[in-house]
Backbone atoms as SQL, in Angstrom:
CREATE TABLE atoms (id INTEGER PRIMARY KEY, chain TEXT, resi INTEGER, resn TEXT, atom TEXT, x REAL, y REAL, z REAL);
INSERT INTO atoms VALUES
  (1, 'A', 1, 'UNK', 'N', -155.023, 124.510, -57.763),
  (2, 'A', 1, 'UNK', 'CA', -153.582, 124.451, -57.868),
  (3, 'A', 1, 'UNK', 'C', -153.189, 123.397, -58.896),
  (4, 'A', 2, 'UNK', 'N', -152.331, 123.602, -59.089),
  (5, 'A', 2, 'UNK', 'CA', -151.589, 122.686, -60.366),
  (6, 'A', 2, 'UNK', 'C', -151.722, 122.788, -61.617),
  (7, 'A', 3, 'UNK', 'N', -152.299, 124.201, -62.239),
  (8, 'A', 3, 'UNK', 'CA', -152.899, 124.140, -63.261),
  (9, 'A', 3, 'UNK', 'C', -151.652, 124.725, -64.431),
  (10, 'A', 4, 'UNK', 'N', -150.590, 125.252, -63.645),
  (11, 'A', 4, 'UNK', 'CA', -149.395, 125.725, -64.118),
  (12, 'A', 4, 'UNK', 'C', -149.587, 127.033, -64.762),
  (13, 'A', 5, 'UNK', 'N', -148.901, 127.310, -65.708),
  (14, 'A', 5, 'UNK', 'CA', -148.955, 128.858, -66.094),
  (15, 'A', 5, 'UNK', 'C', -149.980, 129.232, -67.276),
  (16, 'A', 6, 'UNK', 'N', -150.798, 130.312, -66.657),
  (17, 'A', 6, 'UNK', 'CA', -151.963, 131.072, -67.265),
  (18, 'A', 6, 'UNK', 'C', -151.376, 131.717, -68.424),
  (19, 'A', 7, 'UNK', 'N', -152.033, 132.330, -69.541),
  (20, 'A', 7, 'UNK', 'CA', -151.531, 132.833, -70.441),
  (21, 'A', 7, 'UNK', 'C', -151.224, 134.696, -69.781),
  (22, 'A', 8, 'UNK', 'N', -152.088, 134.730, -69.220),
  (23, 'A', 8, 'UNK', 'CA', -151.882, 136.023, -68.116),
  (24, 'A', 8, 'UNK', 'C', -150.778, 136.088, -67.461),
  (25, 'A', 9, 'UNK', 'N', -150.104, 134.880, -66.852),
  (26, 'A', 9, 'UNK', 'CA', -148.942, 134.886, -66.030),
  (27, 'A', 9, 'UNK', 'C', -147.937, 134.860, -66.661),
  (28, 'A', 10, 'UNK', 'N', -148.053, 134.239, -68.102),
  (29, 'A', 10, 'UNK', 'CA', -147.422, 134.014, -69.283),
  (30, 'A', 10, 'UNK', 'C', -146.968, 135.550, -69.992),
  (31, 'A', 11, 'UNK', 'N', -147.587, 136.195, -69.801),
  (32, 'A', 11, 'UNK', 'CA', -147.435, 137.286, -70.721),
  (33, 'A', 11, 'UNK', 'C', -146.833, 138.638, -69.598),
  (34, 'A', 12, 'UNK', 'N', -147.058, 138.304, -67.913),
  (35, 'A', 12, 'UNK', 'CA', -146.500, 139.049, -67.414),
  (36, 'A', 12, 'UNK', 'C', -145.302, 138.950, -66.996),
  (37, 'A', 13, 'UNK', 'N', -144.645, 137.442, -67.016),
  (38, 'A', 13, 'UNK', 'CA', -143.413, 137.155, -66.614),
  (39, 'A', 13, 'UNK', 'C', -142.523, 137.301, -67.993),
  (40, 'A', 14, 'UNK', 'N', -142.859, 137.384, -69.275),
  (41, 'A', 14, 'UNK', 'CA', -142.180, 137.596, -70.388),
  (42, 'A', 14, 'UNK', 'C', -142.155, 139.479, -70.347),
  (43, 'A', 15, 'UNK', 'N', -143.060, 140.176, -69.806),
  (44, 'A', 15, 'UNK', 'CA', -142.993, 141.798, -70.057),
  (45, 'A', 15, 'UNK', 'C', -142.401, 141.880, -69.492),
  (46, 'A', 16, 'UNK', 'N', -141.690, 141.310, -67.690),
  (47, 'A', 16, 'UNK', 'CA', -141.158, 141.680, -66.912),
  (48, 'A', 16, 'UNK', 'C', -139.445, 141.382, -67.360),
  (49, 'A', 17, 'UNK', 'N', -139.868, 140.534, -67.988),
  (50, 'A', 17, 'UNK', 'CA', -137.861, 140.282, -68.006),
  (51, 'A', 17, 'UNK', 'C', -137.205, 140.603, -68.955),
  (52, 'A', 18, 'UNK', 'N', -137.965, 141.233, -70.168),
  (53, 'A', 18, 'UNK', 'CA', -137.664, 142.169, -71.216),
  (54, 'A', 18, 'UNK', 'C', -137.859, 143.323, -71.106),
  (55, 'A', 19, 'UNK', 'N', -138.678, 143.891, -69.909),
  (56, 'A', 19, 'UNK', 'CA', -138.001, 145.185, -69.002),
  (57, 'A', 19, 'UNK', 'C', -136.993, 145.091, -68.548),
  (58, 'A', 20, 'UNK', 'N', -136.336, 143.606, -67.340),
  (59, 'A', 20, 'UNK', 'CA', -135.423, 143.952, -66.766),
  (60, 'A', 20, 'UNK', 'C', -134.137, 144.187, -67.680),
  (61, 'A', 21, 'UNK', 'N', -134.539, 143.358, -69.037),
  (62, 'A', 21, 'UNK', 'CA', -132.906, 142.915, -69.905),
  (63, 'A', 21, 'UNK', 'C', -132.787, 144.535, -70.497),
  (64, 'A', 22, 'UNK', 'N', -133.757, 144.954, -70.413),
  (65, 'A', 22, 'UNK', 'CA', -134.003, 146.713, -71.567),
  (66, 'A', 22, 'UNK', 'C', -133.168, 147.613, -70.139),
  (67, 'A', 23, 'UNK', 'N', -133.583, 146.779, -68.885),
  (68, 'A', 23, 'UNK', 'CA', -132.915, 147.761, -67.464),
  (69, 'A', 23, 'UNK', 'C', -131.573, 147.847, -67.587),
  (70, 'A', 24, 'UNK', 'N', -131.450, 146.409, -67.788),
  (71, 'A', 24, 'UNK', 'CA', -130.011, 146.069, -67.555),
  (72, 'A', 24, 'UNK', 'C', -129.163, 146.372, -68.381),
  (73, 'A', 25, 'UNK', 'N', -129.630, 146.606, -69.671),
  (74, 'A', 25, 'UNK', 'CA', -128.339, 147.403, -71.106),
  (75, 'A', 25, 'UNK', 'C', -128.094, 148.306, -71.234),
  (76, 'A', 26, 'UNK', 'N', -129.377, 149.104, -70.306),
  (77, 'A', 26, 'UNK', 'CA', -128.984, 150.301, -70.054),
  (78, 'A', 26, 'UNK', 'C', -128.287, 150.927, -68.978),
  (79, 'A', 27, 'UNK', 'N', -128.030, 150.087, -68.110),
  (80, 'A', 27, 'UNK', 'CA', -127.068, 150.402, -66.802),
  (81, 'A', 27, 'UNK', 'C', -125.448, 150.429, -67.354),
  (82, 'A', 28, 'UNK', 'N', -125.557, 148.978, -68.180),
  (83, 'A', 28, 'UNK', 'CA', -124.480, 148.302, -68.466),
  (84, 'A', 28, 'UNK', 'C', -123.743, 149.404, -69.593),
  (85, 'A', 29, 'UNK', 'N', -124.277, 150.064, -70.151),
  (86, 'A', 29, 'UNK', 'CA', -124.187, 151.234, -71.307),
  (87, 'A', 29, 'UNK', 'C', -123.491, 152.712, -70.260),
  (88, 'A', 30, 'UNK', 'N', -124.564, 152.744, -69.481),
  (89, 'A', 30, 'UNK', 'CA', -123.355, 153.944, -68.986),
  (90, 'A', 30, 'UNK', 'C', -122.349, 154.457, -68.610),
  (91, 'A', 31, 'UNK', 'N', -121.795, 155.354, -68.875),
  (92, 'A', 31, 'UNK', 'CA', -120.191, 155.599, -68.742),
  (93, 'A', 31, 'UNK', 'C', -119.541, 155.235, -67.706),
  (94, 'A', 32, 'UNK', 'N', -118.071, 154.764, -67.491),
  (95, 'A', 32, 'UNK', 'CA', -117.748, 154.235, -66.285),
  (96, 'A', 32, 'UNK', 'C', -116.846, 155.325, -65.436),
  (97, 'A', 33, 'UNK', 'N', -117.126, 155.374, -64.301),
  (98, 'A', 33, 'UNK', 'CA', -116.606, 156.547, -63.540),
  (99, 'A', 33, 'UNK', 'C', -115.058, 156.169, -63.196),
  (100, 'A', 34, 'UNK', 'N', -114.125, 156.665, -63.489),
  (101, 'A', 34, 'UNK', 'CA', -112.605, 156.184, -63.097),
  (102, 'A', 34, 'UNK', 'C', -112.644, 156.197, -61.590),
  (103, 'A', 35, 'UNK', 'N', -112.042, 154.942, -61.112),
  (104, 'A', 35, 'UNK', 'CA', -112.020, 155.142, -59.529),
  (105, 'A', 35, 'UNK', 'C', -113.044, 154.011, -59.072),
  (106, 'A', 36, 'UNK', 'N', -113.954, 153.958, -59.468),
  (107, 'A', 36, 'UNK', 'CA', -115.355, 153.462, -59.209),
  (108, 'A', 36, 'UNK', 'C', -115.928, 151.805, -59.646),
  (109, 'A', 37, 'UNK', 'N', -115.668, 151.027, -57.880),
  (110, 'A', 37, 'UNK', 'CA', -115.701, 149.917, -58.930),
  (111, 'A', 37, 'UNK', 'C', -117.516, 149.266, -58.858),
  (112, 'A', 38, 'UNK', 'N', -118.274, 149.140, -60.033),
  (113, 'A', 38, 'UNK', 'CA', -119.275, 148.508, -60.222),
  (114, 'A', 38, 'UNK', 'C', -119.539, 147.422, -59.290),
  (115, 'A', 39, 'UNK', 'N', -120.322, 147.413, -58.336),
  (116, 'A', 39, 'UNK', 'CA', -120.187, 145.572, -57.669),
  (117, 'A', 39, 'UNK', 'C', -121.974, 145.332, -58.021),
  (118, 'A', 40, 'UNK', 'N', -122.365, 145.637, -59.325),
  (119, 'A', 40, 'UNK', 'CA', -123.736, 144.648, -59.205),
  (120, 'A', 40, 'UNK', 'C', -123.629, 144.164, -60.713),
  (121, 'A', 41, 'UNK', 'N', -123.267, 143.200, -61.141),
  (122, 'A', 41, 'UNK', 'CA', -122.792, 141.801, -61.898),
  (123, 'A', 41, 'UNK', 'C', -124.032, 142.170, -63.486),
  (124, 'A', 42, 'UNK', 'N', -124.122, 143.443, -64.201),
  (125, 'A', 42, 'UNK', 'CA', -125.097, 143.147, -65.253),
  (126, 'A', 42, 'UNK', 'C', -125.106, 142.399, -66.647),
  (127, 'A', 43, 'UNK', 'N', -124.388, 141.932, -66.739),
  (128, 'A', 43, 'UNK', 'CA', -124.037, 141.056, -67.766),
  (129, 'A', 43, 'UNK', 'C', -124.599, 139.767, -67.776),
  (130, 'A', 44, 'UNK', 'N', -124.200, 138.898, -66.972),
  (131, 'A', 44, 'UNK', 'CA', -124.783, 137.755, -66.234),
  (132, 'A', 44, 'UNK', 'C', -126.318, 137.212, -65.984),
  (133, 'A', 45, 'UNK', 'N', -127.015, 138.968, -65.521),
  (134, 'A', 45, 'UNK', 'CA', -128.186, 139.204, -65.341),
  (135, 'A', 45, 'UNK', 'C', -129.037, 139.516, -66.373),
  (136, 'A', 46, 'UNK', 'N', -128.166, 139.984, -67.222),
  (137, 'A', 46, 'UNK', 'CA', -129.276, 139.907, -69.157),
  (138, 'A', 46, 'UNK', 'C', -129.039, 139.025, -69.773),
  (139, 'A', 47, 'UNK', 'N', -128.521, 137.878, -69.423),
  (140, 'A', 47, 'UNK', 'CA', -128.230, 136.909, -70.182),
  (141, 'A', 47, 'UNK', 'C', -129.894, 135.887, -69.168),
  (142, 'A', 48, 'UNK', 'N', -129.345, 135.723, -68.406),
  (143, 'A', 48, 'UNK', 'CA', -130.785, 134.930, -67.151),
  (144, 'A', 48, 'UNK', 'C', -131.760, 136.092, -67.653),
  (145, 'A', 49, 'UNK', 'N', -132.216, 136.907, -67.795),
  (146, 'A', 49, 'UNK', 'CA', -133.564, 137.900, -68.097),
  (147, 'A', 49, 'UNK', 'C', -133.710, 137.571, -69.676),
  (148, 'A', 50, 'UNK', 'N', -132.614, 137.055, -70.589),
  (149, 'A', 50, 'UNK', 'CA', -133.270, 136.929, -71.958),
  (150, 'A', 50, 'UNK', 'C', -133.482, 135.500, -71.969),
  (151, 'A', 51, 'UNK', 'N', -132.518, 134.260, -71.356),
  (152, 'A', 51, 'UNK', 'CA', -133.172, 132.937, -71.176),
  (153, 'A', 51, 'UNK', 'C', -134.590, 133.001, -70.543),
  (154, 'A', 52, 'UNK', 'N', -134.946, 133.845, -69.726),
  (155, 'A', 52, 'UNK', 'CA', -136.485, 134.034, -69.259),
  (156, 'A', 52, 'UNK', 'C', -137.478, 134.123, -69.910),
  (157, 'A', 53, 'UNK', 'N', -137.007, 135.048, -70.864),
  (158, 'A', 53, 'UNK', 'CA', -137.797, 135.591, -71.907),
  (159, 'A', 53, 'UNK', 'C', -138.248, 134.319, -73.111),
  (160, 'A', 54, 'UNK', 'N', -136.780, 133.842, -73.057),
  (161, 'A', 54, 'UNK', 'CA', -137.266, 132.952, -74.223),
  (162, 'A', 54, 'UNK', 'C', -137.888, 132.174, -73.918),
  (163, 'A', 55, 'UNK', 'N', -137.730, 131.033, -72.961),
  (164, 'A', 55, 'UNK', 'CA', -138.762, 130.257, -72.300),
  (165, 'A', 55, 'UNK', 'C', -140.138, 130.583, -71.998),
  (166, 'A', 56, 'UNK', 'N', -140.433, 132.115, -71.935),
  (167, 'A', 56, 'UNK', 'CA', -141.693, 132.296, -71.519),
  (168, 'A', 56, 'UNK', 'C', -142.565, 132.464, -73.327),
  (169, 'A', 57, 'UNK', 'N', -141.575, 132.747, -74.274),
  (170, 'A', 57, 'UNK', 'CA', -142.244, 132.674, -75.773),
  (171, 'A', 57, 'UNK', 'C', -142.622, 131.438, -76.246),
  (172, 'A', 58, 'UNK', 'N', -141.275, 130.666, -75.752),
  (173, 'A', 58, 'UNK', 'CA', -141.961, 128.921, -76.118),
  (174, 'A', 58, 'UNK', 'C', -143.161, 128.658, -75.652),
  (175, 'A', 59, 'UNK', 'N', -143.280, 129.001, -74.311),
  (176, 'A', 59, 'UNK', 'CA', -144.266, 128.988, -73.760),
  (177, 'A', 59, 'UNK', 'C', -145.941, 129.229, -73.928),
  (178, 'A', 60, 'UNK', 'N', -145.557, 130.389, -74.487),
  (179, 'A', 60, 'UNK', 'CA', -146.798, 131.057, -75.140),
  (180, 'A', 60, 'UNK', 'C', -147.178, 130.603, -76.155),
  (181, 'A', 61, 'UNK', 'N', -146.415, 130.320, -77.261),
  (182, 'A', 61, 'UNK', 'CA', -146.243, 129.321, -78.332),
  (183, 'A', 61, 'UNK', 'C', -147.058, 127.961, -78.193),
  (184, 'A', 62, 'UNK', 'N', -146.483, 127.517, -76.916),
  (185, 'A', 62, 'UNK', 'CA', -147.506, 126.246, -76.814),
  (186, 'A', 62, 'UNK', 'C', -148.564, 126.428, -76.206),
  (187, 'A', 63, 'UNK', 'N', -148.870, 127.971, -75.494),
  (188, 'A', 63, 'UNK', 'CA', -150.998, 127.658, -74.868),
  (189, 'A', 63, 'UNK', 'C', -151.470, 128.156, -75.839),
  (190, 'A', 64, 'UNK', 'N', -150.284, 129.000, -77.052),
  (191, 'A', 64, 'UNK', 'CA', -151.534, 129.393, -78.737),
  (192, 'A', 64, 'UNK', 'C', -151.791, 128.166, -79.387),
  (193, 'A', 65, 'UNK', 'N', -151.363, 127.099, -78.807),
  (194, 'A', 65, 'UNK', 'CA', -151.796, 125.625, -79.702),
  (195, 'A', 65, 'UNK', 'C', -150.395, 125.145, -80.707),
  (196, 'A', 66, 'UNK', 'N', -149.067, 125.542, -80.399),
  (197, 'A', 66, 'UNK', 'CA', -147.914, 125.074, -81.120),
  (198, 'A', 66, 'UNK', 'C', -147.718, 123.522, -80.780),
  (199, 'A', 67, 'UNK', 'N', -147.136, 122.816, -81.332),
  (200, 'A', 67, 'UNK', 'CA', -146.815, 121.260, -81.244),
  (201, 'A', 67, 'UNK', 'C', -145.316, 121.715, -80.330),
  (202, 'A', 68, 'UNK', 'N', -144.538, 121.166, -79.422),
  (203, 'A', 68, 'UNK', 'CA', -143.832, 121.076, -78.956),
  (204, 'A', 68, 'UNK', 'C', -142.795, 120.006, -79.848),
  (205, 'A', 69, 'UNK', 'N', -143.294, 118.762, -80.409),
  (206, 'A', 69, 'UNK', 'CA', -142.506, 118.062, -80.388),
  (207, 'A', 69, 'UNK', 'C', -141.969, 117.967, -81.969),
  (208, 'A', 70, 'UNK', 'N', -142.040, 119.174, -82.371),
  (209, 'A', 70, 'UNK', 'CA', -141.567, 119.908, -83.834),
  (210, 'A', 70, 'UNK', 'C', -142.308, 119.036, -84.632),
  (211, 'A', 71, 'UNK', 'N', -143.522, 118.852, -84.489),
  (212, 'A', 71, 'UNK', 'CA', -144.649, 118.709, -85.758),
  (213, 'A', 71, 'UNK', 'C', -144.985, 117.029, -86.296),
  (214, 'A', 72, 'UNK', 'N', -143.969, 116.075, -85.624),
  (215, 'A', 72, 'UNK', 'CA', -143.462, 114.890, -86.100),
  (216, 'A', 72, 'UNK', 'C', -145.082, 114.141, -85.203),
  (217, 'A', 73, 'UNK', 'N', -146.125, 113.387, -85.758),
  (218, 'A', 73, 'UNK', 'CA', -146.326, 112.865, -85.224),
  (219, 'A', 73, 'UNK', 'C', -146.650, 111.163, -85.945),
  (220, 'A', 74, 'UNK', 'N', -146.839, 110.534, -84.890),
  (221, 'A', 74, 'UNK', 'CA', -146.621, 108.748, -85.007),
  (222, 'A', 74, 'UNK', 'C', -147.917, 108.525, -86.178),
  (223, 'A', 75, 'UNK', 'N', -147.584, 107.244, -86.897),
  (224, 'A', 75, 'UNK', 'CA', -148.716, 106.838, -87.663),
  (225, 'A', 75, 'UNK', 'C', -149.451, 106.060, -86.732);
């Protein structure tokens, strides 16, 4: 334990939430039925599924060996 995130876990939590955001534009895309009111919030929810996403690229970024601290280091 403690070893934090695998590049495996890394790469499945980034497929998963760029499915859900690909789920969610496409819900959010379909026609709206007059009468009919929507109560599940998708807007909100592709915005949290693409912050996911991005965090999980930084991420990946840094177990391919990226510098985090934008390249600057001390003499």
């Amino acid at each position: 334990m403690g070893q934090g995130l695998s590049l495996t876990v890394t790469l499945i939590v980034l497929a998963a939430s760029l499915a859900g955001a690909a789920g969610l534009v496409w819900l959010e895309k379909r026609p709206v039925t007059p009468g009919r009111i929507r109560f599940f919030p998708t807007t909100p929810l592709i915005f949290i599924a693409l912050i996911v996403a991005v965090v999980m690229i930084v991420h990946l970024l840094t177990l391919m060996g990226a510098d985090p601290t934008g390249g600057r280091r001390p003499f």
